[in-house]
ZAVO-930482 format. One record per residue (C-alpha): residue in one letter; x, y, z. Coordinates in steps of 0.02 Angstrom, whole numbers, padded with zeros to 5 digits, always signed. Layout:
<nodes>
aXYZ
...
</nodes>
This chain:
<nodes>
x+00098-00138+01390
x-00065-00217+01398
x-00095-00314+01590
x-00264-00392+01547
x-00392-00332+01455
x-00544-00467+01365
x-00632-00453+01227
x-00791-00552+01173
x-00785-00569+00983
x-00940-00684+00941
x-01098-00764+01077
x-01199-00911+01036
x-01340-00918+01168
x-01225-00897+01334
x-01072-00984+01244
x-00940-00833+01204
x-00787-00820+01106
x-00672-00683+01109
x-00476-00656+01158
x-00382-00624+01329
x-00220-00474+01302
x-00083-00482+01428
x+00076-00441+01413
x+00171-00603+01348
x+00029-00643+01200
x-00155-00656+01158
x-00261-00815+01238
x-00406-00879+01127
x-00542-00920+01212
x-00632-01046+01256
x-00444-01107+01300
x-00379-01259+01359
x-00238-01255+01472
x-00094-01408+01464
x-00063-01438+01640
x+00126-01426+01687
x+00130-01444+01872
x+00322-01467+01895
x+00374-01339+01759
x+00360-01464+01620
x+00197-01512+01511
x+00250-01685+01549
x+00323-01787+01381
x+00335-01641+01261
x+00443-01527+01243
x+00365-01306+01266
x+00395-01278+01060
x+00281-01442+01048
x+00157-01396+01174
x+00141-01231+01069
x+00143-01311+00901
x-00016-01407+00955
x-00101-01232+00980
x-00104-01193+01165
x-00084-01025+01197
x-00046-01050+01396
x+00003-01163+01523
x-00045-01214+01692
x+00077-01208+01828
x+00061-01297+02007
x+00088-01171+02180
x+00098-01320+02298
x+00216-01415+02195
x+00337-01299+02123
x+00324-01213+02294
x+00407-01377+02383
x+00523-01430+02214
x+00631-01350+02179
x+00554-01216+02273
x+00464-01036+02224
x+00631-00945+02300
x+00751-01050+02197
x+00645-01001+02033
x+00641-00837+02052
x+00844-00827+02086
x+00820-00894+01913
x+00754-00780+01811
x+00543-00829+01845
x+00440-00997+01776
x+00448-00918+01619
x+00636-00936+01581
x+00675-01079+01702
x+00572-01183+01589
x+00562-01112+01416
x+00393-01051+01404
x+00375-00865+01342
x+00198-00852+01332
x+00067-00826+01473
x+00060-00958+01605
x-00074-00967+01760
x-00050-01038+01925
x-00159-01126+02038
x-00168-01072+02231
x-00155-01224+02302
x-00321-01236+02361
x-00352-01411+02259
x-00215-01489+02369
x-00303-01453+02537
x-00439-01587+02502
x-00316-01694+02411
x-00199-01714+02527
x-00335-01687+02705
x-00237-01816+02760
x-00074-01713+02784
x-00163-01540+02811
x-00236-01446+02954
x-00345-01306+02886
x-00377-01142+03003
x-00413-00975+02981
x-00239-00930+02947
x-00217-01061+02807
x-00169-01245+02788
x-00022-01313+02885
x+00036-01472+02794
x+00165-01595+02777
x+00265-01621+02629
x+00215-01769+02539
x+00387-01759+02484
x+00499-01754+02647
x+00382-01740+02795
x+00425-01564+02811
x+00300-01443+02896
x+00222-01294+02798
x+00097-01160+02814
x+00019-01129+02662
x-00104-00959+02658
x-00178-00834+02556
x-00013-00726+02587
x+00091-00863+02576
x-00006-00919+02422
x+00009-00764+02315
x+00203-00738+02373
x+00228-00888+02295
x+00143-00841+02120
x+00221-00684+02117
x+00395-00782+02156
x+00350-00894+02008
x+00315-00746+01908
x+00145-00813+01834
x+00035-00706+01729
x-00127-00768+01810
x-00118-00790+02013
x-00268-00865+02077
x-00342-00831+02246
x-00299-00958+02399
x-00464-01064+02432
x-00541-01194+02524
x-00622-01337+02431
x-00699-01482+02498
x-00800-01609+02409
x-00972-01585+02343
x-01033-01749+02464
x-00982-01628+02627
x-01145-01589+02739
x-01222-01431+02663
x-01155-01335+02825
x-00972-01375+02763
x-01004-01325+02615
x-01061-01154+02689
x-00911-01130+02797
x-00782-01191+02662
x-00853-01054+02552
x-00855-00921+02685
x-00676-00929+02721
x-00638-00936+02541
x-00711-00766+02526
x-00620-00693+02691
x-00464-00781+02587
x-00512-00697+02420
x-00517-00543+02506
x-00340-00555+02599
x-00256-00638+02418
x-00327-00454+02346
x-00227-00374+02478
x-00074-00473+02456
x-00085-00477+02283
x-00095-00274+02266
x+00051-00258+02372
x+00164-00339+02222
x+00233-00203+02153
x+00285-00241+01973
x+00212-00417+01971
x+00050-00355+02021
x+00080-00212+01886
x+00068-00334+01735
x-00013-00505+01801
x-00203-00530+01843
x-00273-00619+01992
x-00424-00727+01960
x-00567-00745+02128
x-00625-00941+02136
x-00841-00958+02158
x-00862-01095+02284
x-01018-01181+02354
x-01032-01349+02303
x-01193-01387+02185
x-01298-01250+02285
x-01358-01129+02195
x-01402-00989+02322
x-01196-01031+02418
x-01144-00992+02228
x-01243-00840+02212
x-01161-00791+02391
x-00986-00819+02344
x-01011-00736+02171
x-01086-00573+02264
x-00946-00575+02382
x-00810-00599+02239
x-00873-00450+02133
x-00895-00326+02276
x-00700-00373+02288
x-00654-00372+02119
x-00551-00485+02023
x-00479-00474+01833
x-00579-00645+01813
x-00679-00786+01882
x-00652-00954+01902
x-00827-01090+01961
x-00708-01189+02095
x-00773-01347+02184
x-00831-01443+02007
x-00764-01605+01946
x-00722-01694+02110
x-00842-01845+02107
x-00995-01769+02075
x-01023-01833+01903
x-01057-01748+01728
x-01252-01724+01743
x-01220-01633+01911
x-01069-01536+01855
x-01179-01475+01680
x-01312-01435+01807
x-01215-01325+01923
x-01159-01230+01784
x-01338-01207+01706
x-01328-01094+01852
x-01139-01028+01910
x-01090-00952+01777
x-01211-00829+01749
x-01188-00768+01935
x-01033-00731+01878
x-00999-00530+01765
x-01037-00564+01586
x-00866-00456+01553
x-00747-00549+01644
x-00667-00736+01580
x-00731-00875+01685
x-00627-01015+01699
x-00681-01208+01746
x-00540-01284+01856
x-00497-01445+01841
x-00630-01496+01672
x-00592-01609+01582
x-00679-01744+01475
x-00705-01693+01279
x-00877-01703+01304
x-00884-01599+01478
x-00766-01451+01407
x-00917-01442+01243
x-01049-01451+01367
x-00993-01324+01497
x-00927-01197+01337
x-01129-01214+01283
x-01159-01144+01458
x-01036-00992+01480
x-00850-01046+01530
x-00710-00974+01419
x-00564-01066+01512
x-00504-01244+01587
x-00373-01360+01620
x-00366-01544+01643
x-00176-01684+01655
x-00313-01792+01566
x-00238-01786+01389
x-00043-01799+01466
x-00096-01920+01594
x-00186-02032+01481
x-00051-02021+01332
x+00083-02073+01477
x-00044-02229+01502
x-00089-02274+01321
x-00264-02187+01296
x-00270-02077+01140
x-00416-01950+01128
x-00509-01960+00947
x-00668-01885+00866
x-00720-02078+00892
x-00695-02089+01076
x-00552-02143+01193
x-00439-02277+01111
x-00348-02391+01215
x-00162-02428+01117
x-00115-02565+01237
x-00255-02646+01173
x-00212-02819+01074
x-00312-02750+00935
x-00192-02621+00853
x-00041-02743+00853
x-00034-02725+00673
x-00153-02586+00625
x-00092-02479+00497
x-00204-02329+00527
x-00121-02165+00605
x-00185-02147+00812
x-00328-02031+00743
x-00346-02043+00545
x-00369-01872+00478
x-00284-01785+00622
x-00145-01671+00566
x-00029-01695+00708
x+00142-01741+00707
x+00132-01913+00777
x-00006-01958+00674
x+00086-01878+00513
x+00231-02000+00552
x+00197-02166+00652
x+00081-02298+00640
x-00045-02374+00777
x+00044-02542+00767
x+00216-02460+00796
x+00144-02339+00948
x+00053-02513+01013
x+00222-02575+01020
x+00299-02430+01102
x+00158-02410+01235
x+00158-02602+01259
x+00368-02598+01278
x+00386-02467+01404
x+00465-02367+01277
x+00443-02161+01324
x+00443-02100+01148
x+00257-02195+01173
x+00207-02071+01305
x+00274-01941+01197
x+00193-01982+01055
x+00032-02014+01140
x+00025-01867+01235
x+00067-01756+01081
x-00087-01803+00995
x-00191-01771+01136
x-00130-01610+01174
x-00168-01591+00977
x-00334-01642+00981
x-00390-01555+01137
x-00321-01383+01050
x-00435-01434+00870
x-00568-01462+00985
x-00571-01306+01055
x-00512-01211+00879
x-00689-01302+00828
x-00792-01220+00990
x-00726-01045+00944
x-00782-01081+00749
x-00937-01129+00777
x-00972-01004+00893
x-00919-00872+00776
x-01022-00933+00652
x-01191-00961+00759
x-01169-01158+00754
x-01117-01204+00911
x-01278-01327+00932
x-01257-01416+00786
x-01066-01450+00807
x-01084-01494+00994
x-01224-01611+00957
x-01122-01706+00816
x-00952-01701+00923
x-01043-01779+01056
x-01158-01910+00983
x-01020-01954+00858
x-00872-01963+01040
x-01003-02069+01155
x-01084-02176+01015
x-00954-02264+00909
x-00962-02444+00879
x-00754-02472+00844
x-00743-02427+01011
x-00741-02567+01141
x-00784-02541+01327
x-00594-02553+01384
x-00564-02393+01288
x-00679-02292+01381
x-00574-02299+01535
x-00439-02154+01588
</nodes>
């Protein structure tokens, strides 16, 4: 049984393709990850999600841990079974949740006591807790329990923030070895923090290799900072990071960021951007965002995305999913969302071409001019 083992097919400058081997299937990379935080991709069904080309999920610890609850799944038979997905799935630690919800947490040494958004009800979330709940979950990638605050905290924060994330990486190594089986067959990922500094970076990535982890994820990225600050941390991050290893951008995002931050090293992200925005009426195209609440595609005939090969646009109209969208209907979101999980996954079967053929310049230069620059988009489809 292979637990993890990754293997870089094809480079283009620091841009890598190649192919992650665990137990429950093969993950492409660069890879996109649909975001199913409650144990659903939300609006399409796990056969779709897979049809579109995704070859794993994202799962959410701080969610799932408070409904229905990590115990309850596991009585269950694991995430896997209790919602229909047989191929590899990653969990997040957490972390993400202590800066967007500072307004129910206390952080400490020990970890994060919180209330539930929920109920009210008290928790302490920390790196122990954190991994018992992947392993509960059965995930195939656990990642490490950190602390993440935002890239406008006073350079000191940022310092501390990524301190204790190490002294957490190291204690969600210990937990995580103590997993028996679970630990036998899933990986556990260390999370790089320190803001947009790049001598903090080069401190957590020291720490995180003289620990060890199966991969890498750049942390602290895509919280506010903007895309020229984001592309410019990770002009530097990821090469702190082992060449060997996957690194993985958490929480990215835009088309044009995921091309941008490929051309600079990172085989693996996640964003609810293409759900989220199909649930609200934006469709993702090679032409930019398109708004289908917009007045404009009342009665256009044209598929979402002409020349796209997904199911939605194989079947339905624009004027018929304007209709839907405006109307409240949820076969809209459905419909929506299935495309963009579809075009995010031909997007990044593109990357992994071009890369493999020593293009990667050429087809990230006329993906982006050609997503930013088209006239038939107005303003009001630029929006999320």
């Amino acid at each position: 049984m292979t637990r993890f083992d990754f293997t870089i097919s094809a480079t283009d400058g620091p841009a890598r393709t190649g192919v992650i081997r665990m137990a429950r299937g093969e993950i492409r990379t660069p890879a996109f990850m649909p975001v199913g935080t409650a144990a659903t991709v939300k609006a399409v069904k796990p056969a779709d999600v897979r049809a579109a080309g995704a070859d794993i999920i994202l799962g959410n610890t701080y969610h799932l841990m408070l409904r229905p609850g990590a115990e309850r799944v596991a009585r269950l038979g694991g995430l896997h079974r209790f919602m229909g997905w047989d191929r590899p799935i990653l969990t997040d630690s957490g972390g993400y949740q202590v800066m967007s919800l500072s307004e129910l947490t206390k952080v400490t040494e020990e970890g994060v006591a919180f209330r539930s958004h929920l109920d009210g009800t008290r928790h302490l979330l920390s790196p122990e807790r954190s991994i018992e709940v992947q392993r509960l979950l059965g995930s195939d990638i656990v990642m490490q329990f950190d602390q993440l605050v935002p890239t406008t905290a006073p350079r000191e924060q940022q310092a501390a923030a990524m301190e204790r994330s190490v002294r957490w990486a190291r204690r969600s190594r210990e937990e995580f070895d103590r997993g028996g089986a679970h630990a036998d067959r899933a990986a556990l990922f260390g999370i790089q923090q320190g803001a947009l500094d790049e001598r903090l970076r080069k401190e957590s990535a020291d720490a995180l290799i003289d620990i060890g982890f199966d991969g890498y994820a750049v942390g602290g990225l895509a919280v506010g900072e903007g895309q020229e600050a984001m592309l410019g941390c990770l002009d530097f991050a990821p090469a702190q990071l082992p060449a060997d290893r996957p690194r993985y951008l958490m929480g990215v995002g835009k088309p044009d960021d995921i091309v941008g931050a490929v051309q600079r090293g990172i085989d693996m992200f996640d964003c609810v951007l293409p759900t989220r925005s199909g649930r609200t009426g934006q469709a993702f195209t090679a032409d930019g965002p398109l708004n289908l609440r917009n007045a404009r595609f009342s009665e256009d005939r044209e598929p979402i995305e002409p020349g796209c090969p997904c199911p939605a646009c194989s079947t339905f109209e624009r004027a018929y999913v304007h209709h839907l969208v405006k109307s409240g209907e949820m076969l809209g979101a459905m419909l929506m969302t299935e495309h963009n999980l579809w075009f995010y996954q031909r997007l990044m079967k593109g990357l992994r071409e071009a890369i493999a053929e020593q293009s990667l310049a050429a087809f990230a230069g006329e993906f982006v001019t050609r997503y930013r620059s088209s006239p038939s988009r107005s303003d009001g489809d630029r929006s999320a």
